[in-house]
C-alpha positions as CSV (number, residue, x, y, z in Angstrom):
1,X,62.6,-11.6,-58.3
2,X,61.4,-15.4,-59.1
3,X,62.5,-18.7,-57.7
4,X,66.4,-19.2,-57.5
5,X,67.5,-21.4,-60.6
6,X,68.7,-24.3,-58.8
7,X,65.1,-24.7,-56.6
8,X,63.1,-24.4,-60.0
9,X,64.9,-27.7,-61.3
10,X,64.4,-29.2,-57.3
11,X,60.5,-28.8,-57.7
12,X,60.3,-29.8,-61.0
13,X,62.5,-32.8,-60.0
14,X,60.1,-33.1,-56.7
15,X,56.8,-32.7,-58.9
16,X,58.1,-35.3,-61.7
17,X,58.4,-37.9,-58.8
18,X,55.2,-38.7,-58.6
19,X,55.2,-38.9,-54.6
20,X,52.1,-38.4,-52.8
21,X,51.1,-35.5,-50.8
22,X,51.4,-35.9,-47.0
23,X,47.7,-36.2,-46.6
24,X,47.8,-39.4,-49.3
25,X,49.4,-41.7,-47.6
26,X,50.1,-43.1,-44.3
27,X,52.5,-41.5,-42.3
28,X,55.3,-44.5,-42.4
29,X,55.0,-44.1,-46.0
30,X,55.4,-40.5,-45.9
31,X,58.7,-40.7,-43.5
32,X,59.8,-43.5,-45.3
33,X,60.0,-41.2,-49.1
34,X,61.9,-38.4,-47.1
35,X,65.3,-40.8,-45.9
36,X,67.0,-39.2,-48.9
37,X,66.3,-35.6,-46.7
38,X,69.9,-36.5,-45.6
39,X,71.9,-36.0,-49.2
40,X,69.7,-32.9,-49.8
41,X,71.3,-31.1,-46.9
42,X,74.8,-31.7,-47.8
43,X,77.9,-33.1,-47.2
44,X,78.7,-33.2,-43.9
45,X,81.6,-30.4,-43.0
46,X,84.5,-31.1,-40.4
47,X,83.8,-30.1,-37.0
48,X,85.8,-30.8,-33.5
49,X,83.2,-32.9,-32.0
50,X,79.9,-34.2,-32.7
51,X,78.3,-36.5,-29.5
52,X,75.4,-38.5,-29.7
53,X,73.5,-39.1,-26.9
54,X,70.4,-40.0,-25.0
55,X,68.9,-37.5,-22.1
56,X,65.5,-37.7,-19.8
57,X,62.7,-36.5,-21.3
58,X,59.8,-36.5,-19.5
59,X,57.4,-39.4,-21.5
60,X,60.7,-41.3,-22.8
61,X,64.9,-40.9,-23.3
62,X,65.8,-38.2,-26.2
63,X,68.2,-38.2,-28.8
64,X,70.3,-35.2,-29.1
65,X,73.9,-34.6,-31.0
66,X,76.0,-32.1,-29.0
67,X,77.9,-30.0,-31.6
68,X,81.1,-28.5,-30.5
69,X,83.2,-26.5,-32.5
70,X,86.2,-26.6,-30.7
71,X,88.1,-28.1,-28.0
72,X,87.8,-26.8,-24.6
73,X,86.7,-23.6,-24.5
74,X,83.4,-22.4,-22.6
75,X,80.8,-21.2,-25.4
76,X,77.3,-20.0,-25.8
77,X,74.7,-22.5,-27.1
78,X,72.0,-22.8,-29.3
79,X,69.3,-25.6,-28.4
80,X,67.7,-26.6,-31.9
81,X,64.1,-28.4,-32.9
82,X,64.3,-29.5,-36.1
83,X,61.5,-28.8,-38.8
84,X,59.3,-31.3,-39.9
85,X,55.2,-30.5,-39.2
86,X,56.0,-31.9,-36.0
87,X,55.3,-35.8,-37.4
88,X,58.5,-36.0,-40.2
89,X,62.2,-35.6,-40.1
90,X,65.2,-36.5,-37.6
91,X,68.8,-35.6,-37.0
92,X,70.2,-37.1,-40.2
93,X,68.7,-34.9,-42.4
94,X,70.1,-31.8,-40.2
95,X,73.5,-33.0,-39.7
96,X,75.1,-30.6,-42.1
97,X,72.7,-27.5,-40.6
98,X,74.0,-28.3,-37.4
99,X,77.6,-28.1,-38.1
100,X,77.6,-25.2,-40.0
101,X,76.1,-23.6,-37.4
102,X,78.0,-24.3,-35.1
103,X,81.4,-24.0,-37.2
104,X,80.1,-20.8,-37.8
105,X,78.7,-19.3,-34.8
106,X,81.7,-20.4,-32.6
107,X,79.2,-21.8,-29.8
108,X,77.5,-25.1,-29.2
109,X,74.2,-26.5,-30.7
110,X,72.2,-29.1,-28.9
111,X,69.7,-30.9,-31.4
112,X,67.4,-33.1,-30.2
113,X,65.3,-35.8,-31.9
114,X,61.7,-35.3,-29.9
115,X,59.0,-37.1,-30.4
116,X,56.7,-36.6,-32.8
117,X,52.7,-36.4,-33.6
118,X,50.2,-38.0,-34.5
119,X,51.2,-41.0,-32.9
120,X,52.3,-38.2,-29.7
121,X,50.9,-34.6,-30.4
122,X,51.1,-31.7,-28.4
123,X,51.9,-31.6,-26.1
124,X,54.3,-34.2,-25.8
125,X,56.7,-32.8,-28.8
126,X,57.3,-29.3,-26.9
127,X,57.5,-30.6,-24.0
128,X,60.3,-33.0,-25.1
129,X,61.9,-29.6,-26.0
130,X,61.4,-27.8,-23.4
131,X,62.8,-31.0,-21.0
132,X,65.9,-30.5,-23.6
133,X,66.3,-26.7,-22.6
134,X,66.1,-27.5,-18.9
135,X,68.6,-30.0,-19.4
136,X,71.2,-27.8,-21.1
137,X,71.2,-25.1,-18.8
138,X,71.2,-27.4,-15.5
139,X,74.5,-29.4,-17.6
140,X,76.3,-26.1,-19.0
141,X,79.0,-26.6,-16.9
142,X,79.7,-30.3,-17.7
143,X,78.8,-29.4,-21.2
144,X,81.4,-26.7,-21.5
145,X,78.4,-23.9,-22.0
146,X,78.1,-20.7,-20.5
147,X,74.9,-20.7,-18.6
148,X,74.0,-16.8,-19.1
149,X,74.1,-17.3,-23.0
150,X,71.9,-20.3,-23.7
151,X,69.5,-19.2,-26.8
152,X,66.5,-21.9,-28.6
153,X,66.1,-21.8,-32.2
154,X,64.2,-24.2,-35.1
155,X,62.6,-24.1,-38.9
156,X,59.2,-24.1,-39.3
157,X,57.6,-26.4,-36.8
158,X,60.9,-25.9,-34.7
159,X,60.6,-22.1,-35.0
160,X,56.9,-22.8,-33.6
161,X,58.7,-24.9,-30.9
162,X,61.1,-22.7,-30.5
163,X,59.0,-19.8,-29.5
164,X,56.9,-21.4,-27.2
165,X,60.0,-22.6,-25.1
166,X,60.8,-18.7,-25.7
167,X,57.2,-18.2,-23.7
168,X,57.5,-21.0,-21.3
169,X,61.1,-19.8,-20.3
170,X,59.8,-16.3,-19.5
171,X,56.8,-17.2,-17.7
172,X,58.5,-20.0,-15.6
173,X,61.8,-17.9,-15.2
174,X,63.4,-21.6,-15.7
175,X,66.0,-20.3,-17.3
176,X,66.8,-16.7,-19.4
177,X,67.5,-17.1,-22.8
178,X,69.6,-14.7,-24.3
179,X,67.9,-15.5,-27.8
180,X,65.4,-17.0,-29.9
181,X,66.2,-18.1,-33.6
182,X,62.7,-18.4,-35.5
183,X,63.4,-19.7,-39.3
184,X,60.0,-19.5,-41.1
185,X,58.3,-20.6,-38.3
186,X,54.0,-21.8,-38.2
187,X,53.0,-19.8,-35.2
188,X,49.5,-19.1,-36.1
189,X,47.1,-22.1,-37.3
190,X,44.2,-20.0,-38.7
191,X,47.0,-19.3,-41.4
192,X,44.5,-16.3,-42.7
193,X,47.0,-14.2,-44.1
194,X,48.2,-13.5,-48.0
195,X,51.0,-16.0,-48.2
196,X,48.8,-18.9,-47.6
197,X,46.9,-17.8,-50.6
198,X,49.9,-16.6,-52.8
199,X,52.4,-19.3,-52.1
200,X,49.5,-22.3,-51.7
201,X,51.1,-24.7,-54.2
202,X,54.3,-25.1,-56.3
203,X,56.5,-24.4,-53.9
204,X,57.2,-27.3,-51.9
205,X,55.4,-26.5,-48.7
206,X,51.4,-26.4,-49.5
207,X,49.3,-24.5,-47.4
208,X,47.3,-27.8,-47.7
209,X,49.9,-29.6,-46.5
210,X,50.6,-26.9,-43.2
211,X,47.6,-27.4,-42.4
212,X,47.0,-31.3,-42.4
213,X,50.3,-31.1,-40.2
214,X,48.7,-28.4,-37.8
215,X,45.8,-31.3,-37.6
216,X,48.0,-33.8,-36.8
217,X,50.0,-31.8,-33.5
218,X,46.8,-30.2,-32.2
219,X,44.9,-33.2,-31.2
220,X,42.1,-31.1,-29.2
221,X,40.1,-27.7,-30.1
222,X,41.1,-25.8,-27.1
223,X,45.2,-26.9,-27.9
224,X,44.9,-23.8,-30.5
225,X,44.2,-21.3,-27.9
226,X,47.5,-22.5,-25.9
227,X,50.0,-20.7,-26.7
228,X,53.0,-23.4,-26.1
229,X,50.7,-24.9,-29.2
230,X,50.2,-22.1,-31.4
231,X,52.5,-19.0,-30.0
232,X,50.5,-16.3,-31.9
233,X,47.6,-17.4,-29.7
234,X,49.4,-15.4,-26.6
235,X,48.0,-13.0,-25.1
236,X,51.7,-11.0,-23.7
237,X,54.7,-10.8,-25.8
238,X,56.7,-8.5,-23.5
239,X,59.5,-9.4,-21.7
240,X,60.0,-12.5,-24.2
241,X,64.0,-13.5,-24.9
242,X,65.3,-10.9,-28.1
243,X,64.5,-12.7,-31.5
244,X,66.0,-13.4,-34.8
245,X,63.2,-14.4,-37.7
246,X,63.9,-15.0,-40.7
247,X,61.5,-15.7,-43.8
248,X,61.0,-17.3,-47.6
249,X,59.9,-15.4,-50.1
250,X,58.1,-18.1,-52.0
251,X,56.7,-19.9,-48.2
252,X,53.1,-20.0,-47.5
253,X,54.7,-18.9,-44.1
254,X,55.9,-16.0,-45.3
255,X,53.4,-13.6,-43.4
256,X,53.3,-16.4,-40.6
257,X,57.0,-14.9,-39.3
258,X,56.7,-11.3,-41.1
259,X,53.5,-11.0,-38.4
260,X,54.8,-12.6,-35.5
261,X,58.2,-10.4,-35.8
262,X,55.7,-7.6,-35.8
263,X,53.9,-8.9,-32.3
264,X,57.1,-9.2,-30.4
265,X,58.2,-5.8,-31.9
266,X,55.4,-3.6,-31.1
267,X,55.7,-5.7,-27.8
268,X,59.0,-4.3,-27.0
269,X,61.1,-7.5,-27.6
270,X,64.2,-6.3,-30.1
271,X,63.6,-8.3,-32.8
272,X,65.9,-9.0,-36.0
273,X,63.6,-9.6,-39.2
274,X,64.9,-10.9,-42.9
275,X,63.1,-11.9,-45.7
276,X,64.9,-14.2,-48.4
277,X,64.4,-13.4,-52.0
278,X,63.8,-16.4,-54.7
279,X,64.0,-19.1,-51.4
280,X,61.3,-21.6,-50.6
281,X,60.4,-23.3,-47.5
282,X,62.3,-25.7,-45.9
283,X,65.7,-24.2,-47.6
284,X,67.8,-23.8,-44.2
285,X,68.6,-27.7,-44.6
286,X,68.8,-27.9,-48.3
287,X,72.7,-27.4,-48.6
288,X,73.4,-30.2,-51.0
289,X,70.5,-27.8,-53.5
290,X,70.9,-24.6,-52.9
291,X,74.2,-22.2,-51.7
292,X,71.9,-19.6,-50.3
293,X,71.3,-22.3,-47.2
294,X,74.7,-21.7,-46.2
295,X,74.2,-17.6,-46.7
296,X,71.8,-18.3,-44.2
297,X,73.4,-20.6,-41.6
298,X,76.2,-17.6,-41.9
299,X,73.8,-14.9,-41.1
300,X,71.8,-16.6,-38.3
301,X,75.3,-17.2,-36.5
302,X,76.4,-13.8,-37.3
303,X,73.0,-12.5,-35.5
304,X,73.0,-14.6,-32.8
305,X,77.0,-13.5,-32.1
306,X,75.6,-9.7,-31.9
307,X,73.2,-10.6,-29.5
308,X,75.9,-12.4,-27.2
309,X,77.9,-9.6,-27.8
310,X,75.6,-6.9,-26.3
């Protein structure tokens, strides 16, 4: 099937801007054209309570926005990395993301606003996240969480920070997460796969631009070989926490998560894959464009609840 009727008149709308490409301009300028991110994820929905925040981090004090759904009651939690290339974005723009997930899902989300490259590259960023984790699970009880169902998710360069919590968590046995949630994640830098080619441009997401982001979070040659940097780059996948992955259609990451569902898979690691017909990249935050980000906020949640429920 094509491109969804509602993200045909979004990229035209985007194209007809005349904005430059991420590569075209400095990065201030760059963050500074996306502040409208905020209205393209839609309204904001009712929820019980939304806390802002600061924590330790381990270079500096973190944002986060603690998402509860309702009062009182001790619920699972999702700790979420926003998408972004690692260098763009923030909490605003994931505000409504954030609530439906956690209207939806019944548990808590944990977002956190970590820093980002080039000014701090890897591996400062996943660090942050990881230091977000930790701090979670070692506050469930004050935080009304249940320790034994604490799960990390994130889009695109969140779903790559994501999974290398995912690895750090089993290798460290700091804490066992019941889940991870990978939304078309960028696990693999070499990006030599079909999507790249197919999906290069007119989509939103260049393969152009993926990879002047993957230059500006790997600031040495042998980050690309680290796995908390580039995931794909591991050299185990068993024993990793059971993952949900979920794909564009029209991404250049579309083989990015299609191949790295197939690693943990043939790794033993049960593994949840769906591919979404007629979306684009960056569509789990674009609400306020697009209905089908809510079908999937609802099917995330739903997943992650089967999981729990096991």
């Amino acid at each position: 099937m094509g491109l969804k009727p509602e993200l045909v008149a979004f990229l035209q709308a985007r194209s007809e801007s005349g904005l430059p490409e991420v590569w075209q301009a400095p990065v201030s300028t760059i963050r500074k054209n996306l502040e409208n991110r905020a209205v393209q994820s839609g309204e904001p929905e009712k929820i019980y309570e939304v806390i802002h925040r600061y924590i330790p981090g381990p270079t500096a004090d973190l944002p986060v926005r603690i998402y509860r759904p309702v009062k009182g009651a001790v619920l699972p939690a999702l700790v979420f990395f926003h998408g972004g290339g690692w260098v763009l974005n923030n909490l605003d723009s994931y505000e409504q993301a954030m609530r439906s997930l956690a209207n939806k899902g019944q548990f808590v989300v944990v977002a956190v606003n970590y820093q980002k490259a080039p000014e701090l590259p890897f591996p400062i960023p996943f660090d942050d996240c990881y230091a977000t984790l930790l701090w979670v699970a070692a506050n469930s009880q004050s935080l009304g969480i249940e320790p034994t169902q604490i799960g990390v998710g994130g889009d695109s360069a969140g779903g790559n920070l994501a999974a290398a919590v995912a690895l750090k968590a089993r290798d460290t046995a700091d804490v066992s997460l019941a889940y991870q949630l990978l939304i078309y994640p960028c696990n693999d830098n070499d990006m030599n796969y079909d999507s790249a080619y197919n999906n290069a441009t007119g989509y939103g997401l260049s393969t152009q631009a993926m990879k002047w982001f993957w230059q500006q979070y790997l600031s040495k040659k042998s980050d690309a070989k680290n796995p908390y940097a580039v995931p794909a780059a591991a050299k185990d996948f068993s024993n990793l926490a059971p993952a949900i992955i979920t794909t564009a259609e029209f991404d250049p990451l579309l083989d990015d998560g299609y191949i790295y569902a197939e690693l943990l898979r043939k790794s033993g690691v049960q593994t949840a894959y769906r591919e979404y017909d007629g979306m684009i990249h960056g569509y789990f935050s674009l609400a306020g464009i697009t209905p089908e980000a809510n079908v999937l906020h609802q099917h995330v949640a739903d997943e992650i609840n089967a999981l729990l429920a096991r």
